[in-house]
C-alpha positions in Angstrom: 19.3 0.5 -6.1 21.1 3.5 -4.6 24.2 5.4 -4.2 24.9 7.6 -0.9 25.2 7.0 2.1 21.3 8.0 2.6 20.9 4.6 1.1 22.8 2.6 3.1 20.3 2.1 6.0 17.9 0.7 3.7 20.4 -2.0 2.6 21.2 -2.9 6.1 17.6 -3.3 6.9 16.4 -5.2 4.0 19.5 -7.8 4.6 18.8 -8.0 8.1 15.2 -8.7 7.3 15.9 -12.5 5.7 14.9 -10.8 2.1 17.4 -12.1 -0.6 19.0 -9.2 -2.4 19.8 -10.4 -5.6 22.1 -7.4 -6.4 22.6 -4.0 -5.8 22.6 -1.4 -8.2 25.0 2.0 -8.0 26.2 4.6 -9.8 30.1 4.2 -11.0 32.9 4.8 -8.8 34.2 8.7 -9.7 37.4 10.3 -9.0 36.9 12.1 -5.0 37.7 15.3 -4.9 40.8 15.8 -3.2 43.5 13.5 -5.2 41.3 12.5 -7.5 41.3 8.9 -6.1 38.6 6.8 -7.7 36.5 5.3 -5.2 33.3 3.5 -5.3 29.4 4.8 -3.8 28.7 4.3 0.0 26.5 1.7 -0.8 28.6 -0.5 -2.9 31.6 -0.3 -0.6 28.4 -1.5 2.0 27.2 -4.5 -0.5 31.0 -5.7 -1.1 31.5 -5.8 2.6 28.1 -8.0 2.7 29.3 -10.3 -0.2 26.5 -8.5 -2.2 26.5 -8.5 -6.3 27.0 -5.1 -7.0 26.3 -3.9 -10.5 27.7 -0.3 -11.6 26.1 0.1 -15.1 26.5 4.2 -16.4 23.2 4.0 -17.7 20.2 1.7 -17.6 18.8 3.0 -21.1 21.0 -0.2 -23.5 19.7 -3.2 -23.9 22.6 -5.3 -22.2 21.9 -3.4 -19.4 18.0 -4.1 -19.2 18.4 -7.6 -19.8 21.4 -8.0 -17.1 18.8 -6.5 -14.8 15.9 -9.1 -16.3 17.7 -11.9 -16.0 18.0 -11.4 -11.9 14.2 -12.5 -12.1 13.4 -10.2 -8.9 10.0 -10.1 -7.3 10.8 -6.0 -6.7 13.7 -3.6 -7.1 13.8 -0.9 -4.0 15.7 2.5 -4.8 16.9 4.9 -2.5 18.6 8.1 -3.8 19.5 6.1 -7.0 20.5 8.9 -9.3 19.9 7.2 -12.4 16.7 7.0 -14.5 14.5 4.0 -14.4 13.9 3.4 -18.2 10.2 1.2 -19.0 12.1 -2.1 -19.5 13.7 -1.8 -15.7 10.4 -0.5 -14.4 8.1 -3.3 -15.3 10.8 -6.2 -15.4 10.1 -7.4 -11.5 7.0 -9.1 -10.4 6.1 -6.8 -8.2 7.7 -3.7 -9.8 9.9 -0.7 -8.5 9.4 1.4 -5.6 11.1 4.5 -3.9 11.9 5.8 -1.0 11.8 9.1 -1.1 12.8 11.8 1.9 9.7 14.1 1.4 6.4 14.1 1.6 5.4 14.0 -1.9 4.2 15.6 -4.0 6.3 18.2 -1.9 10.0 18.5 -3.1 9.9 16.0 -5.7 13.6 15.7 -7.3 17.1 15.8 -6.2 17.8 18.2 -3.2 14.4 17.5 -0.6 16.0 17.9 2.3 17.8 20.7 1.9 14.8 22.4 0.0 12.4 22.0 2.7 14.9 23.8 5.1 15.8 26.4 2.7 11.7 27.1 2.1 11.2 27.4 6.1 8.6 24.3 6.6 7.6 22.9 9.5 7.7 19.3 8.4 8.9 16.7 6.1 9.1 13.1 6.1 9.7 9.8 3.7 7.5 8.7 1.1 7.6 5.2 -0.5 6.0 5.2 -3.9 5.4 2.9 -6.9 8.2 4.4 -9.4 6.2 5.6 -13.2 7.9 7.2 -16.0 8.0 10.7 -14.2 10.2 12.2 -11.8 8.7 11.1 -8.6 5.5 11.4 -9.5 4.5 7.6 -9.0 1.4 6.5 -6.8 1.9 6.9 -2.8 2.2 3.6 -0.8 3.0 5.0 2.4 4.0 8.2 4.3 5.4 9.2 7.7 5.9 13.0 9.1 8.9 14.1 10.9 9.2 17.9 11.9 11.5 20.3 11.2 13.0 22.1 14.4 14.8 25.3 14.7 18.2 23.7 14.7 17.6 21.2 12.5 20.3 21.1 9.7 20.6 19.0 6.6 22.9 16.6 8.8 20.8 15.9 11.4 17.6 15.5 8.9 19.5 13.1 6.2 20.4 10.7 9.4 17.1 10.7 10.7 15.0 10.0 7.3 17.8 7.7 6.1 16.7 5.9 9.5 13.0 6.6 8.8 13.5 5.5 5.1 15.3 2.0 5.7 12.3 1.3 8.3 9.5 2.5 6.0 10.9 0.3 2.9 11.0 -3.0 5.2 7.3 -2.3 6.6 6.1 -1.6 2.6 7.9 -4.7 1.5 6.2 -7.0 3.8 2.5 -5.2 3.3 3.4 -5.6 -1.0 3.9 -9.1 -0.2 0.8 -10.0 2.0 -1.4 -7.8 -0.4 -2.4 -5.2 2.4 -0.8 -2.2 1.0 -3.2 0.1 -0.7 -2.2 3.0 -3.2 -3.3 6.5 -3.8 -2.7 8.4 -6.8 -0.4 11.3 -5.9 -2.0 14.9 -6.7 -0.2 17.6 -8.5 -1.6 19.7 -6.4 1.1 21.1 -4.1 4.3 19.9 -6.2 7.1 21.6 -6.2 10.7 20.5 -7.4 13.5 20.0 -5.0 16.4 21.2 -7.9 19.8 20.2 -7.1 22.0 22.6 -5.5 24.1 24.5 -7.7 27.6 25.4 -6.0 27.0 29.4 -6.1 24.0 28.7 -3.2 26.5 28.1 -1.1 28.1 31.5 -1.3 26.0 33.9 1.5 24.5 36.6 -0.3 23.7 39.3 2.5 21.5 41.1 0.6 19.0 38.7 1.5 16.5 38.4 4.8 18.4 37.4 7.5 15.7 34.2 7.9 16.4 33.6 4.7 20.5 33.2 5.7 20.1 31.5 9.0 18.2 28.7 7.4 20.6 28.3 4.2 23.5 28.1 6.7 21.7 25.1 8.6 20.2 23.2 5.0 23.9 23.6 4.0 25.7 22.2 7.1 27.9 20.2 7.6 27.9 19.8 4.2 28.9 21.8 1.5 28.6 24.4 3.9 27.6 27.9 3.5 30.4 30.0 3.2 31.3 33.6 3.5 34.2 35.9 2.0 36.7 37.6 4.0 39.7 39.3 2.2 39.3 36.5 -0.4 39.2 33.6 2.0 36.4 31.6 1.8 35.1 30.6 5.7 32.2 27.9 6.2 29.7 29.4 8.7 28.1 26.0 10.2 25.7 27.6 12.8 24.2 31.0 13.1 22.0 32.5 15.2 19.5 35.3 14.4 20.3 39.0 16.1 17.9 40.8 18.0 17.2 44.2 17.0 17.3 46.0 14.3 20.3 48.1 11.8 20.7 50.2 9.0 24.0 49.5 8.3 24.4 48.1 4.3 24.2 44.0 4.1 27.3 42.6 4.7 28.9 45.0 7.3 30.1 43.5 10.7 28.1 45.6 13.1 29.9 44.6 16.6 32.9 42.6 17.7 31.2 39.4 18.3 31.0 39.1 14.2 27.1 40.2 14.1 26.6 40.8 9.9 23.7 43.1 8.7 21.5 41.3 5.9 19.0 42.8 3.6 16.2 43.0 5.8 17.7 45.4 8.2 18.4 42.2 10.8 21.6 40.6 11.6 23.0 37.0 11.8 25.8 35.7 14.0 27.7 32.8 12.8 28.6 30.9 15.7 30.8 28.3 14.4 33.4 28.6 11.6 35.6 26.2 9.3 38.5 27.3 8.0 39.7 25.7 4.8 42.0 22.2 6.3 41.0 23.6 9.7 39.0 22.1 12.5 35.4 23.4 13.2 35.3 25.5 16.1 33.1 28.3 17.9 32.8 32.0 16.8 35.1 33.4 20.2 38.0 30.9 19.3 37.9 31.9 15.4 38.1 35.7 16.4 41.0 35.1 18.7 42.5 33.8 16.1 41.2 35.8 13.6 39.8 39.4 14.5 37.1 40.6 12.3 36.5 44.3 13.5 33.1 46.5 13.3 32.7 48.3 10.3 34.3 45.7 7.8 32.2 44.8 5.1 32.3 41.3 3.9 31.6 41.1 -0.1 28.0 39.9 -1.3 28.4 37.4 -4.2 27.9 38.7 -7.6 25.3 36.2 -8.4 23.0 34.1 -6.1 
């Protein structure tokens, strides 16, 4: 049960395991963005290509619903960034029950956005969880855990491949301890929760008022995708990497303080992007965007009215 492509490692690794999948369960396919197209989830374009039954109810809460899923008769039901509630019926309708694969380490950055939360916040580490799925929102008892750090350049790209990967191999391992009966749970502690909330599209927008940490590590939990973005004469411009300035200015937040695109933030530091999107444009690095695109000293690029 899942619908990004985060999920789609998982499904590989449980087919390629010799488990029967009876079905898999996604979300319904929604128009896409540019031409409104319809088109299905990642993982059900995956489970079609597999000859996998793929079920796309809306909601899991009718009765049709619950007893469609009943009548598969599953030993377990394995989600991965599922994005629809698991209603009592569903959650107690396998033998062995449902379980989750979650890419923190809970009860840190429970919720929707982990990843790009445990950037955001500046930790050190993060990892996958697989729990048994209660009632609450991730709040189900731990099974197992594994840390992965959180470098300097890490970006929400580079995390989501490597805990999807961590993720599909954590959910085989936990399948196979459920079965023998050597997997042991611990109650998870509310201690030390906090809620991952998903991101809203304003967060995107780089407010300059703010530390200049603070910025650098948005622009990387935010690359390659949405992207943060700045303003500059009304064009929005996705900044994929920056890099913190050395030194010190008292020049207001938001003003270009050189000609190699250095911007003061609230803190009295400065933050280079390095690499630029245009909108329909290529990616490329900061000296080929200001060829094309001079920005001089002294311009001051608007802070968003809200952030």
């Amino acid at each position: 049960m899942g619908t990004p492509a985060f999920a789609v490692p998982t499904l590989d690794a449980l087919s390629a395991s010799g488990h029967t999948i009876a079905a898999v369960y996604t979300q319904p396919p929604r128009a896409a963005k540019r031409g409104r197209k319809v088109r299905p989830t990642p993982l059900a374009v995956r489970a079609e290509a597999a000859g996998i039954q793929v079920m796309t109810p809306a909601s899991l809460n009718p009765a049709d619903a619950q007893t469609a899923f009943a009548a598969l008769g599953s030993d377990l039901a394995v989600t991965v960034a599922y994005g629809l509630i698991l209603p009592p019926a569903v959650l107690t309708a396998p033998r062995l029950g449902c379980i989750n694969a979650h890419a923190s380490l809970l009860p840190r950055w429970r919720g929707a956005a982990p990843i790009q939360r445990a950037i955001m916040a500046g930790d050190g580490e993060t990892g996958v969880t697989i729990m048994r799925m209660d009632e609450g929102l991730d709040t189900g008892s731990i099974l197992m855990a594994e840390r992965v750090p959180i470098g300097p350049e890490s970006t929400g790209g580079t995390l989501h491949d490597t805990l999807a990967a961590l993720s599909a191999r954590l959910a085989v391992e936990a399948i196979d301890r459920l079965a023998a009966g050597t997997l042991a749970e611990t109650p998870q502690p509310e201690e030390g929760a906090t809620y991952a909330a998903k991101l809203e599209k304003h967060e995107a927008a780089i407010d300059w008022r703010a530390p200049a940490a603070q910025i650098e590590r948005t622009v990387r939990a935010l690359a390659p995708r949405p992207g943060a973005w700045l303003d500059h004469e009304g064009e929005r411009i996705k900044v994929l990497v920056a890099e913190r300035v050395a030194g010190t200015t008292d020049a207001p937040p938001g003003t270009i303080i050189d000609d190699a695109l250095a911007v003061a933030c609230g803190d009295g530091a400065a933050i280079r992007p390095t690499r630029l999107q245009r909108a329909g444009k290529a990616a490329i690095n900061r000296d080929a965007f200001l060829r094309g695109r001079p920005i001089a000293a002294g311009t001051r690029l608007p802070c968003p009215a809200t952030s």
